[in-house]
Steps between C-alpha positions, in 0.01 A plus 500: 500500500730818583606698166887466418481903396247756520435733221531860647455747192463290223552806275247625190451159351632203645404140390603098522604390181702195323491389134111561437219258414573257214113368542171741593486693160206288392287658817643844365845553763770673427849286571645778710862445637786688551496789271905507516609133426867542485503661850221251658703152384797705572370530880360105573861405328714705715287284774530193323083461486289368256491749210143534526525567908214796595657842588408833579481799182542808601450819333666832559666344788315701873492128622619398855479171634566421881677102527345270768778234445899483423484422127637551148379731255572613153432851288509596155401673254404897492768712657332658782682574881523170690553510859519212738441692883626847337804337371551515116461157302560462176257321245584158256597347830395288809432626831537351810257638754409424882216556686324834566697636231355705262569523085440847303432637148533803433328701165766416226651716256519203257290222372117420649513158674670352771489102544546368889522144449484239831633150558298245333250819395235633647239279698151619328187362385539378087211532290539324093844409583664836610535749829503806221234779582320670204306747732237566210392119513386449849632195586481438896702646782877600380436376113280764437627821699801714585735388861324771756664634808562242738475205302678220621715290306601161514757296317546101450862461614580748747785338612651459188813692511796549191815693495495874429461532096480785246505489176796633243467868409519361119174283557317817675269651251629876389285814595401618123407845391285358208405129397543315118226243535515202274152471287379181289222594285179319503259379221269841592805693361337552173229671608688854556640685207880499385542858646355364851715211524782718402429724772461206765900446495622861396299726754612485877230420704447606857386310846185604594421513831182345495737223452412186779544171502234416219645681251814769437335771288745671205400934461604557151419570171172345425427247255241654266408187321331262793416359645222342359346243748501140375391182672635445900801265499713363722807778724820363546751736725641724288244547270506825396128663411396817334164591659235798443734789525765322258718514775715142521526314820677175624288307730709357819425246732154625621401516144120392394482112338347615188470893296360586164745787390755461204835379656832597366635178609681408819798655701818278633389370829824540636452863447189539696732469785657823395138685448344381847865671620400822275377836641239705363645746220821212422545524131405178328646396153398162268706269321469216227546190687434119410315267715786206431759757664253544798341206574882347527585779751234386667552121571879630589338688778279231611763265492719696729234629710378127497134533430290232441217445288330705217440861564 
């Protein structure tokens, strides 16, 4: 079958995600999915898909992709130059596009990832439940690598056409400076000192830029008590890990099934949106916060965003 779209440049690291894997941990896989929530369900709503609907990641922007078909496209997320045949488009919008033409990234000055979502979502191979790629795993074909150069693309409705929409400034997430992450502490709390603890919410940390989609890495002051390694258990997103160099980290959605280090407990997973967004050497604060306060946040977003079943 002919492609709808060819990947030209698919740009330093480009990859087919949707919500991740809610099965697969048991044979050791990562979920995956987009690493930038908001600005993925943002994208398949502005469509009107299926929240879940497969779309392209892309990193640092460098992407071009030539269009085989007249269709309807949308892009959010990391504010990087958008240009639709070397006219200027704007992002947190639909694009209508005919064929031939071709759609270009730039490098941005802001944010990391850029979401290009297509009606009905991407038309790709599903392994577990989910499109998402976790390169590490090797999964067949496009589940377990990065979009190359002249990959095509095909979508499930590309006929599907919708108005020209773009969402409100006041629902576009702000370029920030610096981030105030919401932390819940875990039952492993104990096992660092008063001063440590103390230190995890008054020092500013730092984005490291060994930073990827595993894990965002914290430079900082380092904890001198731990971590002492205890029995494997269970990773959530968010949970946030103090390893050999007693240097804390928040695993994302790549993130190992299981680790043995002390956790400090668990960061909003709202706010994860805001890390994956993050560039190396963004300064990172914590703050008290109760699970009651974020797990209703949560179903609010769900609800809107209409998700379905447990995540």
């Amino acid at each position: 079958m002919s492609p709808h779209g060819v990947v030209d440049r698919p740009g330093p690291f480009c990859t087919i995600q949707d919500l991740g894997r809610r099965t697969g941990r048991r044979a050791g896989l990562a979920p995956g999915g987009a690493m930038d929530q908001r600005a993925f369900l943002w994208a398949n709503r502005l469509l009107g898909n299926d929240p879940a609907a497969a779309a392209l990641e892309i990193t640092l922007g460098g992407f071009a992709l030539r269009f085989a078909v007249a269709t309807v496209v949308a892009l959010t997320g990391a504010g990087c130059a958008a240009t639709l045949d070397g006219v200027e488009v704007g992002a947190w919008r639909t694009l209508r596009v005919r064929p031939g033409q071709i759609l270009r990234l730039g490098y941005g000055a802001t944010g990391m990832r850029t979401y290009l979502a297509f009606p009905g979502g991407l038309d790709v191979t599903t392994a577990f439940g989910s499109a998402s790629a976790v390169v590490r795993d090797g999964l067949p074909g496009l589940l377990g690598r990065c979009i190359r150069p002249g990959e095509p693309l095909r979508w499930h409705a590309p006929g599907h056409w919708c108005p020209v929409r773009r969402l409100p400034d006041e629902l576009v997430p702000p370029d920030t400076d610096s981030l105030m992450v919401p932390l819940v502490v875990g039952y492993e709390w104990a096992e660092f000192s008063s001063a440590d603890r103390t230190r995890v919410f008054d020092a500013t940390w730092t984005l490291d830029p060994a930073s990827d989609r595993t894990a965002s890495r914290l430079a900082g002051p380092a904890l001198s008590t731990g971590p002492r390694v205890l029995d494997s258990t269970p990773l959530v997103d968010g949970t946030m890990q103090v390893t050999g160099d007693g240097l804390p980290l928040v695993f994302m959605r790549d993130r190992p099934t299981i680790g043995g280090y002390a956790k400090l407990g668990s960061v909003d997973p709202i706010a994860l949106d805001s890390l994956a967004q993050a560039r190396p050497g963004t300064p990172v604060r914590f703050v008290h916060a109760q699970p009651d306060s974020l797990r209703e946040a949560l179903a609010r977003r769900e609800s809107f965003f209409e998700i379905r079943g447990e995540r």
